[in-house]
N, C-alpha and C positions, 0 to 999 in steps of 0.2 A: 198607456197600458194596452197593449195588443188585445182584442177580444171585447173590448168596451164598446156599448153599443153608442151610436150615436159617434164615432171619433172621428174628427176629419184627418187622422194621421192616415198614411196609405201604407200598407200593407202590400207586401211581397211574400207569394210563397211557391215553393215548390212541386213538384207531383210529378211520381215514377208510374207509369203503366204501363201495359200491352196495347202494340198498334190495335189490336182489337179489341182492347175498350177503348182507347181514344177513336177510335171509329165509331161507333156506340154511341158514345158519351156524346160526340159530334152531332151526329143523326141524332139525339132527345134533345138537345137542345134545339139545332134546327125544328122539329116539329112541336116544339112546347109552346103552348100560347098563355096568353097573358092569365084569363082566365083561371087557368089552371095555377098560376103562380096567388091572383086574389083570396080562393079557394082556402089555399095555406097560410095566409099572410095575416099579421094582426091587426093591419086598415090599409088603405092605397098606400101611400108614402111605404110600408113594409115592402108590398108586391112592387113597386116600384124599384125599389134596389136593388130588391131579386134579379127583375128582370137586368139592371145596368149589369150588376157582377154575374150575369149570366152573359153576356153580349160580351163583357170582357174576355173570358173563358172561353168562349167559343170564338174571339180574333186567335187567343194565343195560340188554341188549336191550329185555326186557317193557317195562323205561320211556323206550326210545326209541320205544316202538309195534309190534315185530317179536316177537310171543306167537305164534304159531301155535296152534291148536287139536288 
């Protein structure tokens, strides 16, 4: 069931924006630290996944061209 916490199914999905929020969007992730993800997170193991499907999103960006420096 998509949306189920805990699933080890993988999930694909889509997203339409302007080069400039994926420019944006690039740039907060590049500058977001861990910290900030603990902050929000319900214990490590939470902030932890954050950060992986945050690293994900931001390769898929790299290979749509939106790498910021």
């Amino acid at each position: 069931m998509p949306g189920k916490i805990d699933s080890p199914e993988i999930v694909t999905f889509s997203v339409s924006m302007s080069g400039t929020e994926a420019y944006s969007f690039a740039q907060w992730l590049k500058r977001r630290q861990f910290d900030d993800l603990r902050k929000r997170a319900v214990d490590e193991e939470d902030a932890l996944n954050m950060d992986r499907a945050a690293d994900k999103i931001r390769d898929a960006l790299r290979e749509a061209g939106f790498f910021p420096r």
